[in-house]
N, CA, C and O atoms as a DFTB+ gen file, in Angstrom:
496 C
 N C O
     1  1       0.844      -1.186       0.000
     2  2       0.000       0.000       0.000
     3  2       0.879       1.236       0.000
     4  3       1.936       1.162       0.626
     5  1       0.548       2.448      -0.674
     6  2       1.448       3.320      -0.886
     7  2       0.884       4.498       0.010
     8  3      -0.171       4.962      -0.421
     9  1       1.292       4.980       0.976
    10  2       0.816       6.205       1.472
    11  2       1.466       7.463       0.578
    12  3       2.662       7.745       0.505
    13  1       0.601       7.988       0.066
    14  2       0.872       9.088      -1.209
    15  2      -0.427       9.920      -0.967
    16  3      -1.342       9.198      -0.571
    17  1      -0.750      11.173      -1.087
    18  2      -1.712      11.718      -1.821
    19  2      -1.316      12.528      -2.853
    20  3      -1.289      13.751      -2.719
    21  1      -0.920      11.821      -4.151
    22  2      -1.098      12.235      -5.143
    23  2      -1.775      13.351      -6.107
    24  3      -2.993      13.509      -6.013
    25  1      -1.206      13.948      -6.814
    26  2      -2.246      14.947      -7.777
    27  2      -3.538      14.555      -8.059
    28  3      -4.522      15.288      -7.960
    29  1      -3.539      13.258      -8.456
    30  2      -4.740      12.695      -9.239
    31  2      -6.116      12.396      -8.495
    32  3      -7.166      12.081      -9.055
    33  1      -5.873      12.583      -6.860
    34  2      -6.904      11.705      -5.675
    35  2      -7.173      13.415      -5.545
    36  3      -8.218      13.538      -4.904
    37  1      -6.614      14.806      -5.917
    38  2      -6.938      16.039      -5.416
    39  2      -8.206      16.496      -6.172
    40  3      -8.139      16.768      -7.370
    41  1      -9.666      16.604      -5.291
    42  2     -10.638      17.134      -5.713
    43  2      -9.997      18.763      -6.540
    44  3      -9.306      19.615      -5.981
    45  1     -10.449      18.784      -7.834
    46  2     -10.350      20.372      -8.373
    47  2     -11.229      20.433      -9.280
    48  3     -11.235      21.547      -9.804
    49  1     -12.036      19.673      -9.733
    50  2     -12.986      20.481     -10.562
    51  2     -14.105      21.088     -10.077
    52  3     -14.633      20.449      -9.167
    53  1     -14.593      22.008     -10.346
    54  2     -15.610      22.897     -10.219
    55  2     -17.306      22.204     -10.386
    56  3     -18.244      22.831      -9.893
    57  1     -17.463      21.327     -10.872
    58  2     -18.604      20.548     -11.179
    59  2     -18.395      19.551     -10.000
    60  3     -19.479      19.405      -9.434
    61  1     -17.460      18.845      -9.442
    62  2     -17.716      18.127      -8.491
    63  2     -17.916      18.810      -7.274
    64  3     -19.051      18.819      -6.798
    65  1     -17.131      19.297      -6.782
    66  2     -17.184      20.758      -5.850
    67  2     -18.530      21.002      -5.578
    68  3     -19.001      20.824      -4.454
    69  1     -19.260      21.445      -6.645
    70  2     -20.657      22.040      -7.092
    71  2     -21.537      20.762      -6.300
    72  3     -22.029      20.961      -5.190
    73  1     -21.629      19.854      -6.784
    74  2     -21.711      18.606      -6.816
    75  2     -22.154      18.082      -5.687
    76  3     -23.236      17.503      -5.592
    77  1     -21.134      18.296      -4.514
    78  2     -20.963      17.848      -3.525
    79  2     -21.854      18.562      -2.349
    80  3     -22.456      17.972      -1.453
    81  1     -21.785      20.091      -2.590
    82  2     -22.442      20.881      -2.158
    83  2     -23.534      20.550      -1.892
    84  3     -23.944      20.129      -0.810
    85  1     -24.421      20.802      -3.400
    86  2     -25.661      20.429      -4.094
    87  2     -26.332      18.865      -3.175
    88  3     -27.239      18.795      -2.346
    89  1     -25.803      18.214      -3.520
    90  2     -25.829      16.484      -3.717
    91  2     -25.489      15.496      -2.391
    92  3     -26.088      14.648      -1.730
    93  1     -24.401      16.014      -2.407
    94  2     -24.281      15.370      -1.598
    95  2     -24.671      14.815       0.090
    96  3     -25.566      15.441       0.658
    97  1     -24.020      13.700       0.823
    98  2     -24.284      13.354       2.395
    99  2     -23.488      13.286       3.034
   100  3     -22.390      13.035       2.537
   101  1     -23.587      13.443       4.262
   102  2     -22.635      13.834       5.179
   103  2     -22.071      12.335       6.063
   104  3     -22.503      11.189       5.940
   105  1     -21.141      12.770       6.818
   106  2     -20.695      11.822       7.685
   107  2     -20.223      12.501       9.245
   108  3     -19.122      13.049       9.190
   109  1     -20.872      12.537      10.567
   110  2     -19.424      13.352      10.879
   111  2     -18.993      12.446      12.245
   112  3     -19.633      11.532      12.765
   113  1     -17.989      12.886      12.553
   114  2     -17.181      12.551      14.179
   115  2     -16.963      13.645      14.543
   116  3     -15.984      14.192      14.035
   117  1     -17.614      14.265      15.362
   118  2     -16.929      15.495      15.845
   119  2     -15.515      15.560      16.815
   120  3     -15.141      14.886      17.775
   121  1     -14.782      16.995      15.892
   122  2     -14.877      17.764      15.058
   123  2     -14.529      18.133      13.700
   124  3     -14.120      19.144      13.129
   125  1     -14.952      16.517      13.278
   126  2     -14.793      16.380      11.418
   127  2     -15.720      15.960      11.058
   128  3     -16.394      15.155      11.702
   129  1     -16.127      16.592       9.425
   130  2     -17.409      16.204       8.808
   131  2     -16.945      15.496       7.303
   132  3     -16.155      16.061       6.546
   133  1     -17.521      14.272       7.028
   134  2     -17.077      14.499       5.516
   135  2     -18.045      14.352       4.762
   136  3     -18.933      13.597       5.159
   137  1     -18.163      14.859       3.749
   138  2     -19.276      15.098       2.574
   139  2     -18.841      14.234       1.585
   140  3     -17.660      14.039       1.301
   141  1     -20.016      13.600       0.944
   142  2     -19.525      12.738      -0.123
   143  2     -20.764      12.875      -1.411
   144  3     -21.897      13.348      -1.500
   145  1     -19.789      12.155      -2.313
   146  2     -21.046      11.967      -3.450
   147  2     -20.473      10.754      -4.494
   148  3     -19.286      10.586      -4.775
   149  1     -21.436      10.079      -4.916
   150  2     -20.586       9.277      -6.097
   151  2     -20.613       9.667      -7.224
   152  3     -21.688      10.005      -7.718
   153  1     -19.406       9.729      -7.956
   154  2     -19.201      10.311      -8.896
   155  2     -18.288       9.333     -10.241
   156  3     -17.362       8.662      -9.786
   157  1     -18.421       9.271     -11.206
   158  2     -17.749       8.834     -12.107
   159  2     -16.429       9.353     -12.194
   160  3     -16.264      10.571     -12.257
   161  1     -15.094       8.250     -12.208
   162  2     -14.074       9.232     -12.860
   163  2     -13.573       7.645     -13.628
   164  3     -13.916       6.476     -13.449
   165  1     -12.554       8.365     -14.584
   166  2     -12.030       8.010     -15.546
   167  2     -10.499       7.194     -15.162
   168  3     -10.033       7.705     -14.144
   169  1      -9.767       6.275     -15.609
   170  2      -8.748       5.945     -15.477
   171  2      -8.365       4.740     -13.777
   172  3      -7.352       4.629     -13.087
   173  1      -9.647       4.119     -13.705
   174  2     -10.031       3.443     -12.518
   175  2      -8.922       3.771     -10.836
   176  3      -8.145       3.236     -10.045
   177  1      -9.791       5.313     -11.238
   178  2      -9.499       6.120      -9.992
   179  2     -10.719       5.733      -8.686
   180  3     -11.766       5.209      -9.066
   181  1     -10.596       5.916      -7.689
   182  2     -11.816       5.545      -6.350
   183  2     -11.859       6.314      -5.501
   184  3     -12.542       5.929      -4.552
   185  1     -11.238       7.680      -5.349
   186  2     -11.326       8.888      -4.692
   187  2     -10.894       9.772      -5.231
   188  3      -9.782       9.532      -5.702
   189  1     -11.441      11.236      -5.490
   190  2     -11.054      12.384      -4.978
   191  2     -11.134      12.971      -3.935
   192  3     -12.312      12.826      -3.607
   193  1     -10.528      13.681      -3.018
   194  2     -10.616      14.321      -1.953
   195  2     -10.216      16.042      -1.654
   196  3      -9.672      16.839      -2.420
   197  1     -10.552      16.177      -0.704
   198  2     -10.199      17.470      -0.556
   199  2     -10.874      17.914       0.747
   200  3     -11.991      17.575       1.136
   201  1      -9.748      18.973       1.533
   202  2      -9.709      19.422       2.707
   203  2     -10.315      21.189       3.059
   204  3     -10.210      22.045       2.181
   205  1     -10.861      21.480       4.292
   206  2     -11.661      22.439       4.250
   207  2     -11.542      22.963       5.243
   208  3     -11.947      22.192       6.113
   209  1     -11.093      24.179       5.802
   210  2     -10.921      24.721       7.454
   211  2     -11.768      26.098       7.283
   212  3     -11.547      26.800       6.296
   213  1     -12.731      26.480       8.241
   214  2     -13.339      27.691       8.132
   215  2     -12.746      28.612       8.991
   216  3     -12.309      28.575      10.142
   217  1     -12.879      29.663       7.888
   218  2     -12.311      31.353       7.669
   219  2     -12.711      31.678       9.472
   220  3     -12.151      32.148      10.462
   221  1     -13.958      31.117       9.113
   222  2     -14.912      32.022      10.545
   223  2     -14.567      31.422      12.195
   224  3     -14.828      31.886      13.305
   225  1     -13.825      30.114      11.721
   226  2     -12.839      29.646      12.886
   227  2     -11.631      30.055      13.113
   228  3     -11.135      30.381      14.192
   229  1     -11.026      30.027      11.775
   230  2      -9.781      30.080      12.108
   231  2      -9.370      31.410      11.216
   232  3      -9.297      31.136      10.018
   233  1      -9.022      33.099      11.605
   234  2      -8.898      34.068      11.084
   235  2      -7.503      33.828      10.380
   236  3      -7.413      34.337       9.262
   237  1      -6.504      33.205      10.802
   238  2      -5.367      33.378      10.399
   239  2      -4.962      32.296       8.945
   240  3      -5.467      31.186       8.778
   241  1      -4.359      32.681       8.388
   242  2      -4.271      31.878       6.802
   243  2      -3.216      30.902       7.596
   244  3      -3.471      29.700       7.675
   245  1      -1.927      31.491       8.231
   246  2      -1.139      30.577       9.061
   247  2      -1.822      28.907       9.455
   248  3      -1.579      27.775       9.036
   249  1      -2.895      29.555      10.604
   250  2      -3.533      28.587      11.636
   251  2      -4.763      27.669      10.395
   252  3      -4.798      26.441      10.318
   253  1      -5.222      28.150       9.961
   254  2      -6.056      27.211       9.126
   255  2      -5.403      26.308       7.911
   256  3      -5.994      25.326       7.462
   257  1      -4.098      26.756       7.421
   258  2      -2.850      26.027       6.747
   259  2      -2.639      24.759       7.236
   260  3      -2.478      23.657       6.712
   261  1      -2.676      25.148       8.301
   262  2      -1.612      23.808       9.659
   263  2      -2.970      23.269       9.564
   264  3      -2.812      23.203       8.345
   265  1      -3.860      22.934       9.685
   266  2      -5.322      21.995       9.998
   267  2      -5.231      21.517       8.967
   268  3      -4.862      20.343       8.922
   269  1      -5.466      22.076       7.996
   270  2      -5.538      21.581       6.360
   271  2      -4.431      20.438       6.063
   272  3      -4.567      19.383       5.444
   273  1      -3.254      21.001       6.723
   274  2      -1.920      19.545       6.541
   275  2      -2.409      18.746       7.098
   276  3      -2.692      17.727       6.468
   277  1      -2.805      18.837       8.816
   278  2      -3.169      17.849       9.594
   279  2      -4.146      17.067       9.280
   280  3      -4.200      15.952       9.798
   281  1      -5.212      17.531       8.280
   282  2      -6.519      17.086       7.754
   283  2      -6.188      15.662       6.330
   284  3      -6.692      14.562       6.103
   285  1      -5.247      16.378       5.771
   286  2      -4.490      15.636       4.206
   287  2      -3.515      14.398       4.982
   288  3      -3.576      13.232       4.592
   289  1      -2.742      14.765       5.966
   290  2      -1.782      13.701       6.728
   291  2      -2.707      12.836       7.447
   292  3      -2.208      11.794       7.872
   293  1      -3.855      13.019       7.661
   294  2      -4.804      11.704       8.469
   295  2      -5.216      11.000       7.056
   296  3      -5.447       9.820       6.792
   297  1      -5.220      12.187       6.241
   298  2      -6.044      11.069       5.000
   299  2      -5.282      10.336       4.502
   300  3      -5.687       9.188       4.322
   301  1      -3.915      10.669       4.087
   302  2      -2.621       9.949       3.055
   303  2      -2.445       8.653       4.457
   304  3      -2.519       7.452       4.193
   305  1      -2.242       9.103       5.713
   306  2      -2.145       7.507       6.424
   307  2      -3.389       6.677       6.392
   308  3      -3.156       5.506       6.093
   309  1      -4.386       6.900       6.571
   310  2      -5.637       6.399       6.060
   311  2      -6.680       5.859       5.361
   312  3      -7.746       5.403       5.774
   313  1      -6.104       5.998       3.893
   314  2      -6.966       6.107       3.123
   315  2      -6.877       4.395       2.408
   316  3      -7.382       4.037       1.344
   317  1      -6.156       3.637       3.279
   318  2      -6.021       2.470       2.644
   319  2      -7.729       1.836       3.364
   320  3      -8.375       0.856       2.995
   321  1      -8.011       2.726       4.345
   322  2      -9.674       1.786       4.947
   323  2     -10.303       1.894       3.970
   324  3     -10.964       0.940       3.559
   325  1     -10.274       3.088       3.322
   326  2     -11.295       3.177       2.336
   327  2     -11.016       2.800       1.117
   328  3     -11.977       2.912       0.356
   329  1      -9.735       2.257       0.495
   330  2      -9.700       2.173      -0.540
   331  2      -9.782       0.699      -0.772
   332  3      -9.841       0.359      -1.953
   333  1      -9.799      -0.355       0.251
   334  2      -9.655      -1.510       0.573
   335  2     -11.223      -2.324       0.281
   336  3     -11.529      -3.486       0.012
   337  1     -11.977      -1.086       0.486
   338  2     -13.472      -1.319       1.417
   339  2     -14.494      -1.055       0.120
   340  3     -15.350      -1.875      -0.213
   341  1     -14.266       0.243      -0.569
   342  2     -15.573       0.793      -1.491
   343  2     -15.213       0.518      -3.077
   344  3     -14.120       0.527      -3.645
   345  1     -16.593       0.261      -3.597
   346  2     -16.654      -0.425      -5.004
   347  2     -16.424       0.344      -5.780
   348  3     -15.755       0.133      -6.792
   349  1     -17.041       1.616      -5.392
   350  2     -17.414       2.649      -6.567
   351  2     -16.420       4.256      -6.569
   352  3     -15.621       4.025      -5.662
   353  1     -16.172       5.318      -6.963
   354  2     -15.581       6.334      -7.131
   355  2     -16.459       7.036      -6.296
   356  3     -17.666       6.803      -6.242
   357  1     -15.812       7.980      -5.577
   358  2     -16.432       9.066      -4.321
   359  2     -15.574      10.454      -4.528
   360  3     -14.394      10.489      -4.879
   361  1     -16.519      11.743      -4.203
   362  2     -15.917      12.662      -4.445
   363  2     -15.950      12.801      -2.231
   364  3     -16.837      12.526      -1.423
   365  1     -14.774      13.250      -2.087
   366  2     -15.216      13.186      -0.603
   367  2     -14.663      14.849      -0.259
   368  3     -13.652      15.210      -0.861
   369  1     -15.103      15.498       0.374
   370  2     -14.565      16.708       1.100
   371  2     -14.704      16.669       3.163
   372  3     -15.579      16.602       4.026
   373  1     -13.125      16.767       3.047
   374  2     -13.093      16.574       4.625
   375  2     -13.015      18.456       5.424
   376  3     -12.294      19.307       4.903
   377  1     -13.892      18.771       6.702
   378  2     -13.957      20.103       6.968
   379  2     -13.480      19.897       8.715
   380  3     -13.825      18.985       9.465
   381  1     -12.750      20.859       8.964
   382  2     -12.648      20.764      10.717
   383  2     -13.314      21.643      10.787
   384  3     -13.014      22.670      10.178
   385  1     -14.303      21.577      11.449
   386  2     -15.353      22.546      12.395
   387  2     -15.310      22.744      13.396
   388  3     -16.234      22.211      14.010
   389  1     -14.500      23.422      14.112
   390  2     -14.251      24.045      15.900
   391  2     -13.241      25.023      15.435
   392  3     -12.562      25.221      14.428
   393  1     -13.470      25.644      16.814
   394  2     -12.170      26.636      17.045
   395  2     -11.355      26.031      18.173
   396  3     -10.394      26.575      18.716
   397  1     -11.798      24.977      18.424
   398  2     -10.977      24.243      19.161
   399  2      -9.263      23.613      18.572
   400  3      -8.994      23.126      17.474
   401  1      -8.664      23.769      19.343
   402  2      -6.647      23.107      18.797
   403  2      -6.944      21.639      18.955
   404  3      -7.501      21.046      19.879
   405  1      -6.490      21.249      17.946
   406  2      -6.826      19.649      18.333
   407  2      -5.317      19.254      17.852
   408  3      -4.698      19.901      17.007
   409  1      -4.807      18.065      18.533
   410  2      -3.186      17.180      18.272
   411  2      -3.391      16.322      16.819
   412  3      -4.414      15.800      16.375
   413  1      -2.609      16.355      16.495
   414  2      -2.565      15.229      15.617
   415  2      -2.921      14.263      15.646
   416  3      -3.777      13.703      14.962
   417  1      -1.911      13.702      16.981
   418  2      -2.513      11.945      17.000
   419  2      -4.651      12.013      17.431
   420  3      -5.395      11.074      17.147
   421  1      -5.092      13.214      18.054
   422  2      -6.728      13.219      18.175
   423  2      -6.973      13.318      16.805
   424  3      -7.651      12.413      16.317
   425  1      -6.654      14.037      16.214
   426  2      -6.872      14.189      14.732
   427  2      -7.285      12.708      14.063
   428  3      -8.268      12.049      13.727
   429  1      -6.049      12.670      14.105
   430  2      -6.107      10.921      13.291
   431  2      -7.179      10.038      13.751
   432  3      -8.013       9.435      13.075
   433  1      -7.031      10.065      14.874
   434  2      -8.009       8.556      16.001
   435  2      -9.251       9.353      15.364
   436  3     -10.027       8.522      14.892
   437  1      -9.740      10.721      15.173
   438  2     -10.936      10.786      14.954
   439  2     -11.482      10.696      13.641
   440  3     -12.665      10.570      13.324
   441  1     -10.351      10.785      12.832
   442  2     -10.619      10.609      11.439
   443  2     -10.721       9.105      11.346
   444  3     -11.827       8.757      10.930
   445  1      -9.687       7.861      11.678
   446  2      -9.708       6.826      11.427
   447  2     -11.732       6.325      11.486
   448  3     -12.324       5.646      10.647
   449  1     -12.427       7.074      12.988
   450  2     -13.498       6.892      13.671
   451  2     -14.156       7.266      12.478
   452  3     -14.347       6.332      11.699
   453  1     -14.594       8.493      12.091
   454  2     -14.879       9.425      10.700
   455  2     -14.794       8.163       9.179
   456  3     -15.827       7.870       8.577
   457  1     -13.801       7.738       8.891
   458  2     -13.857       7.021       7.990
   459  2     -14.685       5.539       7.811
   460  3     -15.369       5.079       6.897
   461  1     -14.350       5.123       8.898
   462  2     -15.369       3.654       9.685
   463  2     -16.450       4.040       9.669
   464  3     -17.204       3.069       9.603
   465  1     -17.118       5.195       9.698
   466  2     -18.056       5.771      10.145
   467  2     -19.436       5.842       8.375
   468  3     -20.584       5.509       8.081
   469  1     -18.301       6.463       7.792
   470  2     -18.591       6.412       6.475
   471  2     -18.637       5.045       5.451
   472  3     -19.455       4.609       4.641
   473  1     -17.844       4.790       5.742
   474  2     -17.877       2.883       5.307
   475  2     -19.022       2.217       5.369
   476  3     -19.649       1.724       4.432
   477  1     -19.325       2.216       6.720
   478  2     -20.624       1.757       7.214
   479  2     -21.873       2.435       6.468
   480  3     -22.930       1.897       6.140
   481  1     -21.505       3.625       6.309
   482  2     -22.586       4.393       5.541
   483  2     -22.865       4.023       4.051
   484  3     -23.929       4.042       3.433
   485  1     -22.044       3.800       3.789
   486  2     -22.225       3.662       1.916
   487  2     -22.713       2.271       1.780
   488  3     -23.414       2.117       0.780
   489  1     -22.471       0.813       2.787
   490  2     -22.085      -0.306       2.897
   491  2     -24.026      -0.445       3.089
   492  3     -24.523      -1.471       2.624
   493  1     -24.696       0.283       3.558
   494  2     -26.434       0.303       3.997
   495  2     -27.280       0.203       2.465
   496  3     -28.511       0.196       2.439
């Protein structure tokens, strides 16, 4: 298994984005939510992703930077649950919601929780 997050797993188009908004369902563990949708992609890809810290939490471009790593580093160690587990292509967007400081290693344990969480969800 390769822990990478690659160019190709990085949500950027504007129609999925849209998409997800629109369309999509949620998952959360607090204080992470992830939004999903299924989506077609090309080249038997099984995720895009992408990370989300709010302005209205976190004022500083600095402090919401550092979440956003911490958010992408739970996913690149992670993402083998999900890639192990689901049939189909998912557009997923992960968001920290608090103004709360959270550690890394909480980070992770709650994302690992967050992802199990979602598994189960798609798996219904």
């Amino acid at each position: 298994m390769s822990f990478t997050y690659p160019k190709h797993e990085k949500i950027k188009s504007q129609k999925h984005i849209d998409l997800l908004f629109s369309e999509g369902k949620s998952v959360t563990k607090f204080p992470l939510r992830l939004v999903y949708v299924p989506i077609e992609l090309e080249n038997d890809e099984k995720i895009k992703i992408g990370v989300s810290v709010s302005k209205k939490n976190f004022k500083k471009a600095v402090d919401r930077n550092h979440y956003k790593r911490l958010l992408r580093e739970c996913y690149r160690l992670n993402k083998h649950l999900l890639l192990e587990t689901i049939e189909r292509s998912y557009a997923i967007m992960l968001f920290y919601q608090t103004k709360d400081a959270m550690t890394f290693v909480d980070m992770n344990e709650k994302a690992v929780q967050l992802f199990e969480k979602f598994i189960l969800e798609i798996k219904k």
